[in-house]
C-alpha positions, 0 to 999 in steps of 0.5 A: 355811309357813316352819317355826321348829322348833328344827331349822329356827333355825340360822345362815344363808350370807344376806348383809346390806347394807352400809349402814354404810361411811361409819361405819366409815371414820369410826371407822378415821380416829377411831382414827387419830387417836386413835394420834396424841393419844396420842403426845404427851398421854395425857389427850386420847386417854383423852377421846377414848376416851371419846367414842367410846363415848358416840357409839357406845352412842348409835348403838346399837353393832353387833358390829362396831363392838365388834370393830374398838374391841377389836382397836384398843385391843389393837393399837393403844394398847396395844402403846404405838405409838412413842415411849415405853411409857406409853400403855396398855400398862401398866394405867390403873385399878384394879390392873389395868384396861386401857381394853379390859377397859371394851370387854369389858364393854361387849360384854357388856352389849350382847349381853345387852341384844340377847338379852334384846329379841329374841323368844324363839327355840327354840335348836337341840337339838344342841349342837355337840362343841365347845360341850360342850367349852368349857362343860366347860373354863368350868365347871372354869375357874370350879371352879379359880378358886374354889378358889384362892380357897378356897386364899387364893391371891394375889388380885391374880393371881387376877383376873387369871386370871379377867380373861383367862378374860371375854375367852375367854367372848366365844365366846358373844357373838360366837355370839350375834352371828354370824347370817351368814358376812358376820359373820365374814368382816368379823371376819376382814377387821378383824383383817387391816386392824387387823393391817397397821396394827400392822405398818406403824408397827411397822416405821416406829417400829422403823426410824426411832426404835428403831434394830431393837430387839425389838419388842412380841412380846406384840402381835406374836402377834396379827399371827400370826392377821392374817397367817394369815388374809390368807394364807388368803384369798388361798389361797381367793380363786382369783386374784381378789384383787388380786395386786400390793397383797395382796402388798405388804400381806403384805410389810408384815406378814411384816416386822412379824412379823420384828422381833418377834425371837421364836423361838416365834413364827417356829416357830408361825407357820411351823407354821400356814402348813404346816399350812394348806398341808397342808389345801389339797393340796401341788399346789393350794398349791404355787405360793403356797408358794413366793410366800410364801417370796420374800416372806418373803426380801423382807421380811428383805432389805429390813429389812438394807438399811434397816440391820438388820445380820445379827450384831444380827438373830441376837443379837436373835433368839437371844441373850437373855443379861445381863451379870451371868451372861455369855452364857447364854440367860436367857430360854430358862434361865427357861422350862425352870425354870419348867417344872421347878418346876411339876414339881417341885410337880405331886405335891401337887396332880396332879388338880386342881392348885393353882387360878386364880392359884396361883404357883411358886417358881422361880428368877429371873435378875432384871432391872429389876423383878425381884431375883434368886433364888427368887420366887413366879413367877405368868406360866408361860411353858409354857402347858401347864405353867400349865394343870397347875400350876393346873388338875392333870392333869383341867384340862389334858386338857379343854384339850387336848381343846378346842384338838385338837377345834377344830383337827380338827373345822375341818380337816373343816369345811373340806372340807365347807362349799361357798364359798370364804368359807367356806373361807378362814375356816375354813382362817385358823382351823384355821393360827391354833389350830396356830401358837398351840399350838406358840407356847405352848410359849414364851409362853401365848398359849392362855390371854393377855389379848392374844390370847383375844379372838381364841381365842374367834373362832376356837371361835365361827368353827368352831362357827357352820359346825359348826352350819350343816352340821349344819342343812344335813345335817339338811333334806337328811334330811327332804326 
């Protein structure tokens, strides 16, 4: 008799069949081609788009099919891959929609829809630590956004820090979703493959019609948890993936991360990687190491040779003045004002800040669409300093909490889940979440729309092999 105690519904290591392939070959040429339209007529790639829903809603649309059109839209569409910036990197819609936010919803409501026809299951009776944490950090998020509102903060703002907030939510449907590790390894697999595409016709457009010029580093965070994973995978994959072609894929990548010229996001990335390196053992990883620093000398090699100069690589990278205030480093002078006005005001809404979508008086420099001087400034580039702004001193210490707790609970994860895929899931999220926390003391990709619908992967990795090593240590008990 197979017992269906609360204790006995957990998730599982079963594989399912792979009876999909012809489908997702389809969907990457549909996407592709899709890129392509969009570069010479907008219009024909929204119907496009659109279609593609139709089709799959009508084909019942997996998770997976869901992923693969969010990761798309986002590395894809919505950088404006190459040409110009029209195509859906700016909102299409409704004072702020984006064609993924359609996609967000979209995965909303087939998750419901899914959960609401399955048969009712007991839910296990634990609640992993990081389930309490994220429901704590949701539920003080939703008691922030009231408050702004309450507080008549900028509505415009407002939503937008709620719609950020749906597509860190999505850690409960890709719960929902992930029944085997086979789920979240394809959702770590498309991230890669996604990632690499982004990269490679970012170097070409970079190269061929941009002339090195910085590129997309908004998107450009994403291929951080792309190239953090394929690293991670092959550190677990004990010389088993093809080593010539895995290499050239990470070539490719490294370089795409180059051209970002963004300091904060080199030091997160270097960050993930030796934290990665430091959860596997020096002396298992040793070798790799110094692999992936050839690489790493490759790709800038070969990004001099096709003729980025080194004078432009350094000023791109380190140097971004305005002729109007000489050679000051505007970008860096920004981020510590932003930093000091949050400070400043901190007194006055220190517990609980000053809610979802609150400004700062700041100092700005200007540019084409900003005047210079004191502006009511909403996109705080310190994201812990954002979080304190809104959230006061209470809201960050939960966020805290949350981003440590993942970061600690899948370093020891890692050591105790038995495979190897297992394994390298769990070590691209452990990199992931450290590249990220050192990132956002530049840029908030902790809390931004590009790149929450990968946070929430990574809590929902770490949760699902919370939960079956809880399963695994609770059976082995009662036998």
């Amino acid at each position: 008799m197979v017992s269906t105690s609360a204790q006995d519904v957990q998730p599982t290591l079963t594989p399912t069949p792979r009876r999909q392939a012809a489908l997702y070959v389809a969907f990457f040429a549909a996407i592709l081609l899709l890129g392509a339209i969009a570069y010479f007529n907008i219009i024909f790639a929204v119907l496009l788009a659109g279609a593609l829903v139709v089709v799959g809603f009508f084909q019942a649309f997996s998770f997976r099919i869901l992923f693969l059109l969010l990761l798309a839209l986002f590395f894809l569409i919505s950088p404006a891959i190459p040409l110009s910036e029209k195509h859906f990197s700016k909102p299409i819609g409704g004072g702020g929609l984006f064609l993924q936010d359609a996609v967000l919803l979209l995965f909303f409501a087939v998750a419901l829809f899914d959960y609401l026809k399955q048969p009712r299951l007991l839910r296990p009776s634990k609640w992993t630590r990081l389930e309490r944490l994220f429901a704590i950090y949701a539920i003080l998020f939703f008691a922030s956004a009231i408050y702004g509102a309450i507080n008549r903060n900028t509505l415009t703002y407002l939503f937008g820090d709620v719609r950020d907030f749906l597509y860190l939510l999505l850690f409960y449907v890709y719960l929902h979703f992930f029944k085997t590790d086979t789920d979240i390894a394809f959702a770590f697999n498309a991230l890669i493959g996604v990632g690499f595409l982004f990269a490679a016709l970012s170097l070409i457009d970079d190269i061929l019609i941009r002339g090195f010029v910085r590129y997309n580093s908004g998107i450009s965070f994403l291929l951080v948890a792309s190239t953090l994973a394929l690293i991670a995978k092959m550190l677990m994959s004990g010389g088993t993936t093809p080593l010539f072609s895995t290499s050239l894929v990470l070539l490719v990548m490294l370089a795409g991360l180059m051209i970002s010229f963004t300091r904060g996001l080199y030091l997160g990335f270097f960050a993930g990687f030796v934290m990665m390196l430091l959860v596997v053992g020096f002396r298992r990883s040793f070798k790799f190491a110094i692999g992936l620093g050839l690489l790493a000398l490759a790709a800038v090699g070969t990004t001099l040779a096709l003729g980025l100069s080194l004078d432009n690589f350094i000023s791109l990278t380190t140097y971004r003045g305005s002729s109007a205030v000489g050679n000051l480093d505007v970008s860096s002078a920004e981020r510590v004002l932003e930093v000091l006005a949050v400070l400043d005001e901190l007194p006055n809404h220190w517990l609980f800040g000053k809610g979802a979508g609150a400004t700062v008086a700041v100092y700005r420099f200007g540019d084409s669409n900003i005047k210079e001087g004191i502006v009511d400034w909403w996109f705080i580039h310190n994201n812990y300093a954002q979080v304190l702004h809104k959230s006061g001193c209470l809201g960050l210490l939960i966020f805290l909490m949350l981003w440590i707790g993942a970061l600690l609970q899948g370093i020891r994860l890692f050591q105790r889940v038995p495979s190897s895929t297992a394994q390298s899931i769990l070590l691209a999220a452990v990199g992931t979440l450290t590249a990220y926390m050192l990132t956002s003391i530049t840029s908030p990709v902790m809390t931004y729309i590009n790149t929450n619908f990968v946070n929430a992967l990574l809590f929902a990795s770490i949760t699902f092999f919370d939960r079956l090593c809880y399963a695994t240590s609770h059976t082995d008990r009662r036998d």
